[in-house]
C-alpha positions in Angstrom: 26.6 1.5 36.0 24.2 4.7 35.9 24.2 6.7 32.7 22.0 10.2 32.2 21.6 11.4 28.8 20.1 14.5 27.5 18.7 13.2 24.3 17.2 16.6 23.3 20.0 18.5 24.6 22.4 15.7 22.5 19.9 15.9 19.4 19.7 19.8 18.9 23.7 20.1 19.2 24.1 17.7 16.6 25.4 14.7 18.2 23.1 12.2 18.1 20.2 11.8 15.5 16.8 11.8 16.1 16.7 7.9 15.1 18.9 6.9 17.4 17.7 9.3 20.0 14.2 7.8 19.8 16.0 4.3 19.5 17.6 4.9 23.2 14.4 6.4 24.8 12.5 3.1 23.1 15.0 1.0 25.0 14.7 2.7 28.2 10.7 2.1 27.9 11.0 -1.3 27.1 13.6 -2.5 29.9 11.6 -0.2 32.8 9.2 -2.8 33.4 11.5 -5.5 33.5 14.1 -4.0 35.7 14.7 -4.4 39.7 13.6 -1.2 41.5 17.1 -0.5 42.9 18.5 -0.6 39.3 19.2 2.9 37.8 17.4 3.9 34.6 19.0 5.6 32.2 17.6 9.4 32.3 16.0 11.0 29.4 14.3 13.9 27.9 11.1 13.0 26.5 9.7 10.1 25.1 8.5 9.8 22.0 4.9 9.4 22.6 5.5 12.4 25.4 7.1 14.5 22.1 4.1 14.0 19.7 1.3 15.0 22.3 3.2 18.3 23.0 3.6 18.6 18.7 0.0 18.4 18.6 -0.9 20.3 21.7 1.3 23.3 20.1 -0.1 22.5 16.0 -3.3 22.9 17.5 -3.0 26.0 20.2 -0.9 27.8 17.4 -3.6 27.4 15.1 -6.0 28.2 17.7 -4.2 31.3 18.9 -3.9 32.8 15.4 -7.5 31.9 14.5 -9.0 33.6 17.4 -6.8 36.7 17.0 -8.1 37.0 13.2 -11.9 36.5 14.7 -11.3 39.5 16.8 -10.8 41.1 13.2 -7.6 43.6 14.4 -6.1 45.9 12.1 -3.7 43.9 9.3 -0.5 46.3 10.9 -1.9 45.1 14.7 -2.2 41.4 13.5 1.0 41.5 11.8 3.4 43.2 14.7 1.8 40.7 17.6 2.8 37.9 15.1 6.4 39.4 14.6 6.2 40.0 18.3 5.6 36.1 19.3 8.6 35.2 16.6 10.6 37.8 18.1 9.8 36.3 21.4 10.5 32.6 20.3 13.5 33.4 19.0 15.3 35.6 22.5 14.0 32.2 24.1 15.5 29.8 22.4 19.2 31.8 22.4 19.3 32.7 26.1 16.5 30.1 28.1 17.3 27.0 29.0 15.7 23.9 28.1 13.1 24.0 30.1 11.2 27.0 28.5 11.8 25.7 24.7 8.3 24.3 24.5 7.4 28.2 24.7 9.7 29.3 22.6 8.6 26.9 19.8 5.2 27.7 20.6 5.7 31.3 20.0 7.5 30.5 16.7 4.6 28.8 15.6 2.3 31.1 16.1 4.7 33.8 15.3 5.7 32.7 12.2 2.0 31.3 10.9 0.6 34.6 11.6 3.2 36.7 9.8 2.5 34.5 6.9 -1.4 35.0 7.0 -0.8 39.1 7.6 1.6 38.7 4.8 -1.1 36.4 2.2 -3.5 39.0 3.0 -1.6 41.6 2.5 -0.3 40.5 -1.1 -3.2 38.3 -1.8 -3.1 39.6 -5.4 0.6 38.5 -5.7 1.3 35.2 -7.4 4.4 34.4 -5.8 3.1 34.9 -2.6 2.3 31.2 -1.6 5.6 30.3 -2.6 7.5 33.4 -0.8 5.3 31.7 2.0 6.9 28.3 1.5 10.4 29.5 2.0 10.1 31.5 5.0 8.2 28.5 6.4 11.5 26.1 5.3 13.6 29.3 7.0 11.9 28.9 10.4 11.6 25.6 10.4 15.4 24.8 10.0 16.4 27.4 12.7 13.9 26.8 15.1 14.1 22.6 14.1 10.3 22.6 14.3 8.8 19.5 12.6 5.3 21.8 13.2 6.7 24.7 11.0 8.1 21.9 8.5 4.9 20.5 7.8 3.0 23.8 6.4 6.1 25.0 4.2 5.1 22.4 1.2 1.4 22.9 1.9 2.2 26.9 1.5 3.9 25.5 -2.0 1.1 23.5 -2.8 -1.2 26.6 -2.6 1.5 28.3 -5.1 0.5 25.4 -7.9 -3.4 25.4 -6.9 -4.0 23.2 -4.4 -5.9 23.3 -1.8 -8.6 22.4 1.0 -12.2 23.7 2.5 -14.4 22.9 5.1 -18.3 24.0 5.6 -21.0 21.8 7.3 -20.0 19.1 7.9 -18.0 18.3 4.8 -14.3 18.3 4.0 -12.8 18.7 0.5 -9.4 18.8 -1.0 -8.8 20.4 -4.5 -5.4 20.0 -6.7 -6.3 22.1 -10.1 -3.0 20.6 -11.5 -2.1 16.8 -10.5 0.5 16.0 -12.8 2.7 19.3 -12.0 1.7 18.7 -8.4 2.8 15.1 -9.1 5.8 15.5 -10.6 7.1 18.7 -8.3 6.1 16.9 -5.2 7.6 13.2 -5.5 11.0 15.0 -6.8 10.5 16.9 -3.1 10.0 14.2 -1.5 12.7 11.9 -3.0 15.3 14.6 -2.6 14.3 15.4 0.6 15.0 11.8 1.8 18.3 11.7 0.1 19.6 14.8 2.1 17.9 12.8 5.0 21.2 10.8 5.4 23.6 13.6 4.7 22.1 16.2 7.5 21.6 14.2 10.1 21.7 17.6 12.5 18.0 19.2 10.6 16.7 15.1 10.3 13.2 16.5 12.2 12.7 19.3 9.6 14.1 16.9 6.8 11.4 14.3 7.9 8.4 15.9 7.9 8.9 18.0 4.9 9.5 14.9 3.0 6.7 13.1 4.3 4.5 15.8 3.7 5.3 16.3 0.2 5.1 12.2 -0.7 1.4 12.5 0.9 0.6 16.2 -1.2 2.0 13.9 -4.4 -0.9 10.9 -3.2 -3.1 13.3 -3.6 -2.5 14.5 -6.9 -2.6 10.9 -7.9 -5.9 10.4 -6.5 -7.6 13.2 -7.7 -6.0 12.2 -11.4 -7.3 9.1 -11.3 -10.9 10.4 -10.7 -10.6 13.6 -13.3 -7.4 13.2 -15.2 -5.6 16.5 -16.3 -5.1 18.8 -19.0 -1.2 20.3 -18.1 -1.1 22.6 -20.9 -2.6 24.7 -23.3 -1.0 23.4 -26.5 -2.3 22.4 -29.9 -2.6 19.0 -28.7 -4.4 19.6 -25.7 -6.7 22.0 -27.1 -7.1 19.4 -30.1 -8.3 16.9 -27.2 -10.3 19.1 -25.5 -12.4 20.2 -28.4 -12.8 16.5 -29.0 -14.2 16.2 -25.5 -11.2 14.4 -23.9 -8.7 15.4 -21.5 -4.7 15.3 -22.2 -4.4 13.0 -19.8 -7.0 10.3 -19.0 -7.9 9.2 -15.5 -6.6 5.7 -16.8 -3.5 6.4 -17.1 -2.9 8.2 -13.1 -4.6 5.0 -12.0 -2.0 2.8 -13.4 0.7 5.3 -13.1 0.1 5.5 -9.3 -0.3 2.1 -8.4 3.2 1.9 -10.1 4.3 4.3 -8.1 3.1 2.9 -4.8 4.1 -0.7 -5.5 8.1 1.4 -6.0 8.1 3.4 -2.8 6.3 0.1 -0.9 9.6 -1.6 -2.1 12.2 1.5 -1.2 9.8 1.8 2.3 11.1 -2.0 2.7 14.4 -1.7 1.4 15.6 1.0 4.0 13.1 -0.1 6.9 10.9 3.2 6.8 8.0 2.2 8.3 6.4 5.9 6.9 7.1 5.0 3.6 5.4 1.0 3.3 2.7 1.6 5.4 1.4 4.9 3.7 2.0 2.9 0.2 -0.4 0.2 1.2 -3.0 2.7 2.9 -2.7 4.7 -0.8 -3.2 1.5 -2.5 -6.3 0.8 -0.4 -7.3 4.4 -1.1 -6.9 3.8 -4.7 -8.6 0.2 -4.5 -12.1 1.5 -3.0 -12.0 4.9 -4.8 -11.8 2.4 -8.0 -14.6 0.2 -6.9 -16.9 3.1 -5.8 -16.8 4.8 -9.1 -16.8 1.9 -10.8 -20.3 -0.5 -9.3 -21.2 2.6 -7.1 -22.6 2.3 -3.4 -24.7 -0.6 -4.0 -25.8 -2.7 -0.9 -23.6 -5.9 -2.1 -20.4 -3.5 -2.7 -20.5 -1.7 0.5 -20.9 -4.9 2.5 -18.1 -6.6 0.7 -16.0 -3.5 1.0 -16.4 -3.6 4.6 -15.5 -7.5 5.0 -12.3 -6.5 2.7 -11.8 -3.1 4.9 -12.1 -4.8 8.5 -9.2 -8.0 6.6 -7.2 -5.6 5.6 -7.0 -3.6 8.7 -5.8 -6.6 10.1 -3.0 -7.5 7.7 -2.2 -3.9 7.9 -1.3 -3.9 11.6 0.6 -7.3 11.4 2.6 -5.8 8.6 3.6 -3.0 10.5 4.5 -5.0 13.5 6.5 -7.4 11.3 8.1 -4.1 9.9 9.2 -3.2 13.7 10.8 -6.8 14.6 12.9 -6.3 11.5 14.8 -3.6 13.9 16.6 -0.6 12.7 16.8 1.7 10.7 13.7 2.8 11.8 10.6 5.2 11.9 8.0 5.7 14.6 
């Protein structure tokens, strides 16, 4: 017996969920090289490596596009109105196109809607709510256009509001959180709520995804820059009293411990629901964590980096026969 399915078609009217749309395409992968060449196979949209090269082929032209239109250095009306123009664009395409033009349509969004929110930072750079105006229309698009791309910048764009943030010049990268625990505590309640509306809006489970995953990664990081710098939350007597005493409110001691507590929790909630996201980027944290520890601790002696690298290249290794334990366990499942 033949059966076609239109996974994406199925997926964005809200009858299947993504899981078990990617859990049908994995199963039509997997039986195509062991099936007779006269037997039907069932028809789908897009597989899932197909859908994350055309996510990063847009994350990447989007950014692209908007970057080169801001070298060209238009006026901040002309800059805006093309980006209203692509979202305005995006969004006629997606009501009356069919599915074969809703690549372009959510490429338009994308650039659309990240360069109306650089016209608009520019434009109101001086206001403080700005970044977090930002995050909202981000979380806006995102859920109408169900754009996992849009999803992912809407807690960075929040993350900016509480002073975080990252740079680039030659040849070096950095990342800068001015205020781990806040971006600590704000961000693991995002991401925990996020994953407990994952199961009870099945129909926005992309967006959902992503945001959440976004926001436990954005709370790593405020973990790991605690744990090299501590924090000083406030400006109260006691934290002044501290400071004058050369001390911070919070030592780096305690956001070492406190994150490899909360690593060792979301490795077992990761395990517990079979979310392969979750365990595997709670042991890459605790490796993280592990060398970051080491490094500051013996420094980059000749013993300790070879050492580190025997313990790197192991655990590597154990790394990807966890994960493909993790995958024989079946579903529930991420990719």
């Amino acid at each position: 017996m033949r059966v076609t399915l239109d996974l994406g078609q199925l997926v964005a009217d809200g009858r299947l969920s993504e899981d078990e749309a990617r859990r049908l395409a994995a199963l039509a992968e997997r039986n195509e090289s062991s099936m007779a060449p006269e037997s039907p196979l069932p028809a789908v949209s897009a597989s899932p490596k197909g859908r994350v090269f055309a996510n990063v082929a847009m994350i990447f032209g989007a950014l692209a596009v908007v970057i080169g239109v801001e070298l060209l250095n238009p006026s901040l009306a002309i800059g805006g109105a093309l980006a209203i123009g692509a979202l305005i664009a995006g969004v006629l395409l997606r009501r009356r196109a069919d599915e074969s033009w809703m690549l372009l349509a959510h490429a338009l969004a994308i650039g659309g809607a990240l360069g109306a929110c650089l016209a608009f930072s520019v434009q109101f750079s001086t206001l403080k709510s700005g970044p977090l105006l930002v995050g909202v229309f981000l979380t806006v698009a995102a859920v109408y256009f169900r754009s996992g791309v849009i999803a992912a910048f809407a807690p960075l764009a929040l993350g900016s509001w509480l002073g975080s943030g990252a740079g680039y010049w030659h040849a070096s990268y950095s990342i800068s959180i001015t205020q781990p625990l806040v971006t600590i505590v704000v961000f693991s309640a995002f991401s925990g709520g996020l994953f407990w509306l994952l199961y009870r809006l099945p129909r926005h489970e992309p967006v959902i995804t992503v945001m959440a995953r976004v926001s436990f990664l954005l709370a790593n990081f405020g973990f790991w820059v605690g744990s090299l710098w501590g924090d000083d939350p406030g400006a109260g007597t006691v934290a002044a009293a501290m400071q004058k005493s050369g001390r911070l409110a919070i030592p780096a001691g305690a956001f070492s411990i406190g994150w490899v507590v909360a690593l060792l929790v979301a490795l077992a909630v990761g395990l517990k629901t079979r979310r392969r996201f979750i365990s595997n980027s709670a042991i890459t944290f605790l490796g993280i964590h592990f060398y970051t520890q080491v490094f500051e601790t013996f420094g980059a002696k000749p013993v300790v980096v070879i050492c580190s690298g025997l313990f790197l290249v192991a655990f590597a290794f154990g790394l990807v026969r966890f994960d493909q334990w993790q995958k024989r366990r079946g579903p529930p499942d991420d990719p």
